[in-house]
NUPATI-448379 format. One line per 8 residues: number of its first residue (from 1); for each residue y, z, x of C-alpha. Coordinates in Angstrom, 2 decimals. Example, Ala and Ser with C-alpha at 12.3 -4.5 7.8 and 13.67 -1.06 7.14 Angstrom:
1	-4.50 7.80 12.30; -1.06 7.14 13.67
This chain:
1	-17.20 -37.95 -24.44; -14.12 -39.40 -26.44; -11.83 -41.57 -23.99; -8.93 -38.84 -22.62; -6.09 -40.42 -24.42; -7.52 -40.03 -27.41; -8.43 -35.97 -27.29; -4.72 -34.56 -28.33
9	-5.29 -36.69 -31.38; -8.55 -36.74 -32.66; -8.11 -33.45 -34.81; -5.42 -36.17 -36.98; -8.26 -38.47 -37.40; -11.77 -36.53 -38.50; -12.19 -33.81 -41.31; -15.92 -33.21 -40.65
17	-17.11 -31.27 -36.94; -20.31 -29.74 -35.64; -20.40 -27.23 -33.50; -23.12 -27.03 -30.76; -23.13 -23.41 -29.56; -20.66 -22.26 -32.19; -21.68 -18.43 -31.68; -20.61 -18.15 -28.27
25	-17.70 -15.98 -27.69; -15.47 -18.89 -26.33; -16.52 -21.37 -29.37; -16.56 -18.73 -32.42; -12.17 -18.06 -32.04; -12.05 -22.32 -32.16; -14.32 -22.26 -35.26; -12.49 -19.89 -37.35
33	-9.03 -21.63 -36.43; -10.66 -24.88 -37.65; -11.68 -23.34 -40.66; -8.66 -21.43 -41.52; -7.00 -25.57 -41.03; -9.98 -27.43 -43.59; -12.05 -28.90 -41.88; -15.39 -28.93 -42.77
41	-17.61 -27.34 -40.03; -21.44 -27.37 -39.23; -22.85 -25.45 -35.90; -25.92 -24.21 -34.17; -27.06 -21.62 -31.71; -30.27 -20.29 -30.29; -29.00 -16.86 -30.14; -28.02 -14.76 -33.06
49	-24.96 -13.20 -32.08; -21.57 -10.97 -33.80; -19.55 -13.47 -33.29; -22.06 -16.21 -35.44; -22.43 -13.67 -37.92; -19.03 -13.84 -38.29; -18.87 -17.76 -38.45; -21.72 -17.73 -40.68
57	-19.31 -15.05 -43.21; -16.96 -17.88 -43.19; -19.15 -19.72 -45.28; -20.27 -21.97 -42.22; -23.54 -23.68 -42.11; -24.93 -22.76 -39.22; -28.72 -24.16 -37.66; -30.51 -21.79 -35.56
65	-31.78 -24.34 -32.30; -30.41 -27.30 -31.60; -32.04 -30.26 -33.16; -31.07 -34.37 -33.47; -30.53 -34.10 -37.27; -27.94 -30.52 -37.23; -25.16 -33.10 -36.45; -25.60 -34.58 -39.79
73	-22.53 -36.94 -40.76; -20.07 -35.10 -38.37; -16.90 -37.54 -37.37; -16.73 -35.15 -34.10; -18.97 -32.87 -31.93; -17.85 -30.01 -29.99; -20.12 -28.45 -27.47; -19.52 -25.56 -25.22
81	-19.73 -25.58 -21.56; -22.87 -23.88 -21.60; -24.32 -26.84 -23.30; -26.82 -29.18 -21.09; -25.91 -32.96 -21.39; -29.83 -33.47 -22.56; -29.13 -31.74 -25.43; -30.45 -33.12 -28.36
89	-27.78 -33.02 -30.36; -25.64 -34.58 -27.86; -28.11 -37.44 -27.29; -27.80 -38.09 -30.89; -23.92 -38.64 -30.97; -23.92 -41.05 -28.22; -26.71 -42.66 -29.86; -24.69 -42.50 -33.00
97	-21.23 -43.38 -31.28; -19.94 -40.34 -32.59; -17.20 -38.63 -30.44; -18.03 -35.54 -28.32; -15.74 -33.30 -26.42; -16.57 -29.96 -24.32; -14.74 -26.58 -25.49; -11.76 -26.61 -23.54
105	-10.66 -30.47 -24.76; -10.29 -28.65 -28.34; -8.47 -25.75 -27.24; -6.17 -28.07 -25.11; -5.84 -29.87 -28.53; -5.33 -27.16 -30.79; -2.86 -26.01 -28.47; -0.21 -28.49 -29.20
113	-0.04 -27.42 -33.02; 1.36 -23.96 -32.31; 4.81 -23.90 -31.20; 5.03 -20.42 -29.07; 1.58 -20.70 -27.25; 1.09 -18.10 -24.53; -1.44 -19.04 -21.61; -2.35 -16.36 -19.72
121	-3.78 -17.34 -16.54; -5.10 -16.25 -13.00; -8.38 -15.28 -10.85; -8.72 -11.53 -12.02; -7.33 -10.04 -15.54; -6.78 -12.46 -17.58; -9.32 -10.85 -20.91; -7.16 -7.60 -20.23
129	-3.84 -9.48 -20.67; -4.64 -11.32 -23.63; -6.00 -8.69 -25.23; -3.02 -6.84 -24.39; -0.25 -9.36 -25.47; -2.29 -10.07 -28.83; -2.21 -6.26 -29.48; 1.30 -5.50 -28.94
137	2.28 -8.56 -31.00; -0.05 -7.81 -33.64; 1.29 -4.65 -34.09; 5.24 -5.79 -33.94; 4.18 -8.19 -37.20; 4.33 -11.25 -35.10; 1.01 -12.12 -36.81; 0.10 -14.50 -33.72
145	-3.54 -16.79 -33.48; -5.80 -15.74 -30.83; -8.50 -16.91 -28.38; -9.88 -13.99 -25.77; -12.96 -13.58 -23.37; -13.89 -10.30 -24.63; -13.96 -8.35 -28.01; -10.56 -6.73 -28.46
153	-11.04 -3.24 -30.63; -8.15 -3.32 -32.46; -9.40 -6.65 -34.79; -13.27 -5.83 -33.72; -13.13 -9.21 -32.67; -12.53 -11.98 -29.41; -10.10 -14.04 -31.37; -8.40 -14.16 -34.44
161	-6.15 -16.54 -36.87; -2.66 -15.79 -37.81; -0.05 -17.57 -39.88; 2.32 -18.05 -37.37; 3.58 -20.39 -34.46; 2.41 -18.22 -31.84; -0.55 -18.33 -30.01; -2.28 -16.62 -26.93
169	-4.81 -17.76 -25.10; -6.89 -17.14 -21.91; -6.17 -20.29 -19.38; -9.31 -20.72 -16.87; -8.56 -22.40 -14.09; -12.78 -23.80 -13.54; -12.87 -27.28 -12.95; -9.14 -27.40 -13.79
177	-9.92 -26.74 -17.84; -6.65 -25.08 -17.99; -4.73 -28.41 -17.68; -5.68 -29.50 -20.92; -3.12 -26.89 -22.42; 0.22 -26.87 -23.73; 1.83 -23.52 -22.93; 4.85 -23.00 -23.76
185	4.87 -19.79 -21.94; 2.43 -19.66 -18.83; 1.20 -16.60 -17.38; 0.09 -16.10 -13.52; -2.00 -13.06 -12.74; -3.26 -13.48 -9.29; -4.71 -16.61 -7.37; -7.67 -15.29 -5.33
193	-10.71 -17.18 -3.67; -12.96 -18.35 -6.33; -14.79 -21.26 -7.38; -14.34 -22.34 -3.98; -17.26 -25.32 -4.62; -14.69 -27.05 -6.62; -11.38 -26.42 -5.22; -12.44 -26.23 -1.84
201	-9.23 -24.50 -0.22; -6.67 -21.99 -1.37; -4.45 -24.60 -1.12; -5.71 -26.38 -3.63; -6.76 -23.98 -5.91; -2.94 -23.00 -5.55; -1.65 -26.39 -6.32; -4.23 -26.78 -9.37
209	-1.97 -23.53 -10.78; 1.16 -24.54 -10.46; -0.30 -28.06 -12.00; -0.40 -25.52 -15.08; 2.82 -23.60 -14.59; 4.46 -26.61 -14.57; 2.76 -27.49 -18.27; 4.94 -24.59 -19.74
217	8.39 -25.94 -21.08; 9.99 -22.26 -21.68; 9.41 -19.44 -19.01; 6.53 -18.74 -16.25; 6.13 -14.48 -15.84; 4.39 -14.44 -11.88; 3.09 -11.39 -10.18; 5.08 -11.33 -7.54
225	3.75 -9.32 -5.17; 0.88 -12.14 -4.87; 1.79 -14.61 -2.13; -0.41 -17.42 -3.59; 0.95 -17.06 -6.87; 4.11 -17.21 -5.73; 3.65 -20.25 -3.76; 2.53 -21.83 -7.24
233	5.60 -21.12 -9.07; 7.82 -22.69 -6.34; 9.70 -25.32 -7.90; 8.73 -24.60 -11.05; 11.47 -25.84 -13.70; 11.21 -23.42 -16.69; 12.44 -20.12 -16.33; 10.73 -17.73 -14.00
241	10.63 -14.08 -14.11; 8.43 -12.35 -11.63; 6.52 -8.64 -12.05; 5.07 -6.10 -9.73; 5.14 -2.88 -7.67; 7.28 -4.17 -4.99; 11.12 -4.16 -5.15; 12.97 -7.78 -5.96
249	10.57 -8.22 -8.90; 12.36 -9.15 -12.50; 9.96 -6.17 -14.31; 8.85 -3.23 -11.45; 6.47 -0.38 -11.94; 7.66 3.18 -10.37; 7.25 6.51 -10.99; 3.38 5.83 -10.92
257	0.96 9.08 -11.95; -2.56 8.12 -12.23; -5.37 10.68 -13.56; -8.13 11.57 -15.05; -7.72 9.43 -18.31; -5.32 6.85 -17.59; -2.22 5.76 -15.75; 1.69 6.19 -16.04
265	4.57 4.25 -14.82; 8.18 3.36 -15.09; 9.06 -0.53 -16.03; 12.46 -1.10 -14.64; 13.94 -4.24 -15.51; 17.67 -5.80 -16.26; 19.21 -2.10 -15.26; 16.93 -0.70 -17.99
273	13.43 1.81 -18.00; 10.81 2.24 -20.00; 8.14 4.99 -19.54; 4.89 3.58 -20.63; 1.31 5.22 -20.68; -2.17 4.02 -20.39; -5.66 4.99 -21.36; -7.33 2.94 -18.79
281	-7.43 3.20 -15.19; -6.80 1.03 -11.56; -3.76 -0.30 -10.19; -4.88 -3.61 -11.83; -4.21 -2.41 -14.54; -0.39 -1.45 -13.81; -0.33 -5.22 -13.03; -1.84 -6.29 -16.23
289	0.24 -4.37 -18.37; 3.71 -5.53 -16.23; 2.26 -9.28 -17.31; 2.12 -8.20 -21.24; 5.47 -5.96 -21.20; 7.48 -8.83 -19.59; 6.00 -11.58 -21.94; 6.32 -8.55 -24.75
297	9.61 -8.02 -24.08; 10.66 -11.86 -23.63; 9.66 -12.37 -27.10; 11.99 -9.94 -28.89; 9.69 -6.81 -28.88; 12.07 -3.34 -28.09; 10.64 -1.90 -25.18; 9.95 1.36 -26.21
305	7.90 -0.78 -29.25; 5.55 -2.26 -26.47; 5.14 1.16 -24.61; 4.06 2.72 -28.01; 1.49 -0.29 -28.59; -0.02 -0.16 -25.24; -0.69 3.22 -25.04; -2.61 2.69 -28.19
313	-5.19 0.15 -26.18; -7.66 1.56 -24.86; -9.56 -1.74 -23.01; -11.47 -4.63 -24.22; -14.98 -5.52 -24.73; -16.91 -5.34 -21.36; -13.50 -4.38 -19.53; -14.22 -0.65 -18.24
321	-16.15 -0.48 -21.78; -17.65 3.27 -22.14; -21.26 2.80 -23.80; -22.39 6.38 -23.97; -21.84 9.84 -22.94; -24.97 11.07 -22.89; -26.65 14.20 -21.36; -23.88 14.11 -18.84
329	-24.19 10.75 -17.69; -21.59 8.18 -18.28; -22.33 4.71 -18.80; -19.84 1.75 -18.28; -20.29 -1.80 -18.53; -17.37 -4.26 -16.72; -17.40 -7.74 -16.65; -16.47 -7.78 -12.81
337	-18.16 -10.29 -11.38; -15.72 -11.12 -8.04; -15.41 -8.91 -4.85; -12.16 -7.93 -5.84; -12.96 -7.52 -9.60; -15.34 -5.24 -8.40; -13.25 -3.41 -5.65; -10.72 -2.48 -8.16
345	-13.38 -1.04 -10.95; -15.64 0.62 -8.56; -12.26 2.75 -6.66; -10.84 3.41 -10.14; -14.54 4.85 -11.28; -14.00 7.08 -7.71; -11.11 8.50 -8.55; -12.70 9.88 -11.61
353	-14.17 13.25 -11.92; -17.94 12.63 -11.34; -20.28 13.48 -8.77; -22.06 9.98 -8.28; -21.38 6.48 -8.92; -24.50 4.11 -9.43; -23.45 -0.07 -9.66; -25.83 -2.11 -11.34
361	-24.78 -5.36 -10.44; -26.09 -9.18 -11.30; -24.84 -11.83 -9.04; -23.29 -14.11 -10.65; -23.46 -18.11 -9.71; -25.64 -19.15 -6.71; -22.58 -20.72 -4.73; -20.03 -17.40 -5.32
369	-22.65 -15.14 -4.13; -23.31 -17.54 -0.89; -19.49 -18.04 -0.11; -18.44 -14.47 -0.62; -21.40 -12.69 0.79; -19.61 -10.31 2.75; -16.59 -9.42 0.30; -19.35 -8.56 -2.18
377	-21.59 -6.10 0.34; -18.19 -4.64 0.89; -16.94 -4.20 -2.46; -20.10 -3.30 -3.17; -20.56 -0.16 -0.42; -17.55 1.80 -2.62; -20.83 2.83 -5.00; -23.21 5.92 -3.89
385	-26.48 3.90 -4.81; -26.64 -0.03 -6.25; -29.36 -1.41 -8.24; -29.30 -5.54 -7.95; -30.85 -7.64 -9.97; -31.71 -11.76 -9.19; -28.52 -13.95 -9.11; -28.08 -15.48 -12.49
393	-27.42 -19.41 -11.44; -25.71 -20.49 -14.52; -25.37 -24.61 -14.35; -26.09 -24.20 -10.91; -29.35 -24.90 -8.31; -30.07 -22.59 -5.15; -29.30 -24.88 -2.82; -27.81 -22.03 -0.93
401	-30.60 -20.15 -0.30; -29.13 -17.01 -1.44; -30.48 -14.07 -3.07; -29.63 -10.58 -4.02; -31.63 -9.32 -1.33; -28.92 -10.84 1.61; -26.32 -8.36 -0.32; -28.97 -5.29 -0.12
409	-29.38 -5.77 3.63; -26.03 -4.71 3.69; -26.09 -1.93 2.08; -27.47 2.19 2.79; -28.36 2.83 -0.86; -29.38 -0.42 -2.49; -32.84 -1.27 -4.69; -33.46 -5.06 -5.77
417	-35.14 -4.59 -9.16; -36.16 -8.09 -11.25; -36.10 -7.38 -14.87; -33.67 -5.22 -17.21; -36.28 -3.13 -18.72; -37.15 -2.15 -15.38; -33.35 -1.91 -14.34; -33.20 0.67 -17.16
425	-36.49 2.83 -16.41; -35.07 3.18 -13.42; -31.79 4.44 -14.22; -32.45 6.69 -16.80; -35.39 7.79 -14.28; -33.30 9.15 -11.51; -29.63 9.38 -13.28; -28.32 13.00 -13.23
433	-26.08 15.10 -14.55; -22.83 13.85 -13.26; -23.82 10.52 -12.73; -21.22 7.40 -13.83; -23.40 4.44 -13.63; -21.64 1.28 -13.93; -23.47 -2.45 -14.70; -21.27 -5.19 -13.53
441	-21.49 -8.74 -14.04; -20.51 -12.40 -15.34; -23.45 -13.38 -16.92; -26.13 -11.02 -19.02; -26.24 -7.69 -17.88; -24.57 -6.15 -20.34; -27.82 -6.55 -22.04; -29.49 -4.55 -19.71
449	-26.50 -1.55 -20.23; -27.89 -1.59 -23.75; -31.18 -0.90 -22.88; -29.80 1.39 -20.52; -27.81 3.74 -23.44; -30.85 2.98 -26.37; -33.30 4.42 -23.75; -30.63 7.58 -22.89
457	-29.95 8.11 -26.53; -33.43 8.34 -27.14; -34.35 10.94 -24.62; -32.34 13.32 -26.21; -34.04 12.84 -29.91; -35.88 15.86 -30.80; -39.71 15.09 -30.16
């Protein structure tokens, strides 16, 4: 990889990049911004993918599987996290002495050229925020650059260009990437305990985020009601403003009415109130959209402006996302992949008017399922029935000696079942009328939810 001090610069010095991995959803947002700036940009994938159909509309050559000659006479290689360090590719830039930097070194990078760049961090709710901020300012004309974890509706998209200075971006806080930004406004959701292989103790993982807060050089907006995240904004020298249910905070929720398709609240802030509605559910939620109001409102927007924008979202891609409606059974699919993440969507799919909620859940990460056995049986137990597939490792190597079936010993109602195809015989096998089944995950079960709804749609077609 390119020496450190060199990485905020290197976009000054090269005009030509490849792009290993360039559909993924985190790498696609980067390779339109470079675009949009002229440079000339190669990529590959092994998966065909919306978002590299949409880099390949751009006019982008794009190589499907990764091969020593794709890099061609690229001056710099990007590769996604995802990316093994035997790549091929890679291999041949070292051999080459060509520079190469993961993701997160060219988002830190491309950070610096926007002047109003919005980092929204935290453990839980950070896609929802983005999405959330981008959509209110996109709708106030404020025309801002984006870069999301999920597919926001409202631009069909997980990231976008604009012509402005502003910018908003997710900030992850694995392995630190999130202090290779340059906020100027930093966002702090929640601190809560994951990725506890790298940061080893709350503690740490709280110092790690104030590390970031401290990166921003105009405000901080901090859910205050979250002790952790408070501790991380102590001392912090740009301006703070906190949000939350409890009284003391700079932006407060009251008045709160949840039902059937949403959730309403009073924002009270600065001796003013602003009724706002929502079309998605969970007191999560009520947090998330505190976080965009208060950064909304920061920025100029009239608050009754940013009520009448956020009652127009209605969730982004894999967030609560409603697949199908079919013979009536409801099908979700959530990206919730933590105890809590899952806590909060499994209680707000109870408090909605169905007879039975089925999980479909794949473990995500060998070490998170190990460390947090018992949060995710729990979590887990709020569902009538779960179906569990295998733990997905990711990067990592069972040397935990995990598997899904320590979380179904747990559990009254749970089945273990090992591939998606039969993950969705099953389902659409013993779903009922009245069922909500939910598939929840980090990694690719989502593809199973869409074997799920193609096999539901097609029980209905006339034979």
């Amino acid at each position: 990889m390119a020496a450190v001090a060199d990485i905020n610069n290197i976009l000054n010095n090269v005009k030509r990049i490849h792009m290993i991995g360039i559909g993924g959803s985190g790498m696609c947002p980067l390779a339109e911004i470079l675009h949009s700036m002229g440079y000339e940009l190669t990529g590959s994938d092994n998966n065909d993918s919306a978002p590299l159909q949409r880099v390949k509309n751009l006019g982008i050559q794009v190589y499907m599987g990764h091969s020593a000659g794709n890099i061609g006479n690229a001056e710099l290689v990007v590769y996604s996290a995802a990316i093994s360090q035997d790549n091929p590719e890679l291999i041949e830039a070292r051999n080459k002495g060509i520079p190469a930097i993961e993701r997160s070194y060219l988002l830190g990078a491309l950070t610096k050229r926007y002047k109003n760049c919005i980092g929204v961090c935290g453990t839980h709710g950070k896609t929802t925020v983005t999405s959330m901020i981008t959509q209110v300012l996109i709708m106030e004309n404020y025309d801002p650059t984006a870069v999301i974890g999920g597919k926001l509706p409202l631009i069909d998209a997980n990231g976008r260009v604009g012509k402005s200075d502003y910018m908003v971006c997710e900030a992850c806080e694995f392995v630190d990437t999130f202090l290779k930004l340059s906020p100027s406004i930093a966002v702090l959701l929640n601190i809560d305990n994951d990725h506890l292989d790298y940061f080893k103790t709350m503690d740490n993982m709280a110092a790690s985020f104030h590390k970031f807060l401290s990166l921003a050089d105009d405000a901080v907006f901090v859910n205050g009601d979250n002790e952790l995240s408070l501790k991380a904004a102590k001392d912090i020298k740009a301006k703070k403003f906190k949000f939350g249910l409890q009284n003391g905070n700079d932006y407060v929720a009251q008045d709160i009415d949840v039902h059937d398709t949403g959730t309403e609240f009073t924002v009270v802030f600065n001796g003013q109130s602003q009724r706002v509605k929502l079309h998605i559910s969970g007191e999560h939620n009520i947090y998330n959209a505190l976080a965009a109001f208060s950064v909304c409102h920061y920025l100029g927007v009239e608050p009754e402006n940013i009520a009448k924008d956020l009652e127009t979202y209605h969730g982004a891609g894999r967030r609560f996302e409603i697949l199908a409606n079919t013979n009536g059974v409801c099908l979700v699919d959530d990206y919730a992949h933590h105890p809590t993440e899952i806590k909060a969507t499994l209680s707000a799919a109870k408090r909605l008017p169905f007879n039975r909620l089925v999980a479909v859940f794949q473990p995500f990460t060998f070490s998170r399922t190990a460390m947090l056995l018992n949060d995710f049986i729990e979590a887990l137990s709020i569902a009538d029935e779960v179906v569990l597939t295998p733990i997905m490792g990711s990067r990592e190597k069972n040397t935990y000696n995990i598997s899904s079936y320590d979380i179904a010993k747990g559990l009254k109602n749970c089945t273990v079942i090992d591939t998606f195809d039969e993950v969705a015989d099953y389902i659409c096998e013993s779903a009922r009328p009245g069922d909500i089944v939910i598939t929840m995950g980090g990694g690719d079960i989502y593809k199973a939810a869409y074997k799920i709804r193609d096999r539901l749609t097609k029980q209905l077609q006339p034979k």
